[in-house]
C-alpha positions in Angstrom: 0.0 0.0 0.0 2.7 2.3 0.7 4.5 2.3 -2.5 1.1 3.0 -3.8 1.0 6.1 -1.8 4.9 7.2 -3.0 4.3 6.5 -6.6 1.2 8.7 -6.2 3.0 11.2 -4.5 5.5 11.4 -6.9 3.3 11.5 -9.7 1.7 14.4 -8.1 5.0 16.2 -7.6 6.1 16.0 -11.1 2.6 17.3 -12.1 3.2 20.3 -9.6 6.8 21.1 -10.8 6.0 20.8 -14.5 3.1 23.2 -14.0 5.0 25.3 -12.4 7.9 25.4 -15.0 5.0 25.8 -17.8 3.1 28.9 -16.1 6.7 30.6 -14.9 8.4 30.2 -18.4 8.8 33.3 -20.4 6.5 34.5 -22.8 6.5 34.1 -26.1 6.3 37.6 -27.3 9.2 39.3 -29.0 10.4 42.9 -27.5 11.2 45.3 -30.3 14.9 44.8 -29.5 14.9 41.5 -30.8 12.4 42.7 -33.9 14.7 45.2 -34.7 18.6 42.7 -34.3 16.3 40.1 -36.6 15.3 42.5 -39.2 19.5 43.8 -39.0 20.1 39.6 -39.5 17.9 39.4 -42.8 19.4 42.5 -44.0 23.0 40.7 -43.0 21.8 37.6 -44.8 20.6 39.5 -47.8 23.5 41.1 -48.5 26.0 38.2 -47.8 23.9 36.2 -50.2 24.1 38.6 -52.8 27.7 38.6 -52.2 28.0 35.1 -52.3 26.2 34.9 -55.7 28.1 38.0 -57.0 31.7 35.6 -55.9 30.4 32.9 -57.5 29.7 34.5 -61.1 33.2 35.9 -60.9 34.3 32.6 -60.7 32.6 31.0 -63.4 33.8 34.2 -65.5 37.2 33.7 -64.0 37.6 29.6 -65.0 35.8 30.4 -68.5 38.9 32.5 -69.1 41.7 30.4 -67.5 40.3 27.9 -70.1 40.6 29.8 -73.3 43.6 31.2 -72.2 45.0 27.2 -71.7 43.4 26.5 -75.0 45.4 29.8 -76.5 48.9 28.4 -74.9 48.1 24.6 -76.2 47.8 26.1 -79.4 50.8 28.2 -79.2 53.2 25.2 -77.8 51.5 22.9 -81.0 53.0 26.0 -83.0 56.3 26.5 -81.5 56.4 22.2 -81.6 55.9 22.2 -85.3 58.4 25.1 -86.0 61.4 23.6 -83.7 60.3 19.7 -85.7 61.1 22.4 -88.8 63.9 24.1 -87.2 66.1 21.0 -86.9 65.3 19.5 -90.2 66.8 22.8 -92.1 67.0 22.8 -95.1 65.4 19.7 -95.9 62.2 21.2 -94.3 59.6 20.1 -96.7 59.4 17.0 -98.5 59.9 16.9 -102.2 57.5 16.2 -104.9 
């Protein structure tokens, strides 16, 4: 019978402090202060994002050059290739007919 009693009674204190934590808790309101730091924060967020997006296109621009200009030295070095092949075979540079 007693540990009906302390299981009951302990029931009944864990309904009492929970009640108590839920009716003390702070509300849920926000205070103008914290209106005003989360409107600052989207502003923030806007503007990094924008930034972000701005980076990101000067990349793409960036890479789309490095690869023409790696395209304009391969073409360059398949030049200078054929021309030193040339260079060594002087004067018997082109075949004869």
């Amino acid at each position: 019978m007693q540990k009906r009693y302390s299981a009951k009674g302990i029931a009944s204190m864990v309904a009492i402090v929970a009640a108590s934590l839920v009716f003390s808790s702070c509300s849920n309101k926000i205070t103008e202060e914290q209106l005003t730091q989360l409107k600052d924060l989207r502003m923030q967020e806007r503007s990094l994002n924008e930034s972000i997006q701005k980076k990101r296109d000067e990349k793409s621009r960036l890479e789309k050059e490095l690869s023409s200009r790696k395209a304009e030295l391969k073409d360059c070095n398949d030049k200078k290739a054929f021309v030193t092949t040339k260079l060594k075979n002087w004067p018997n540079v082109w075949p004869e007919n």
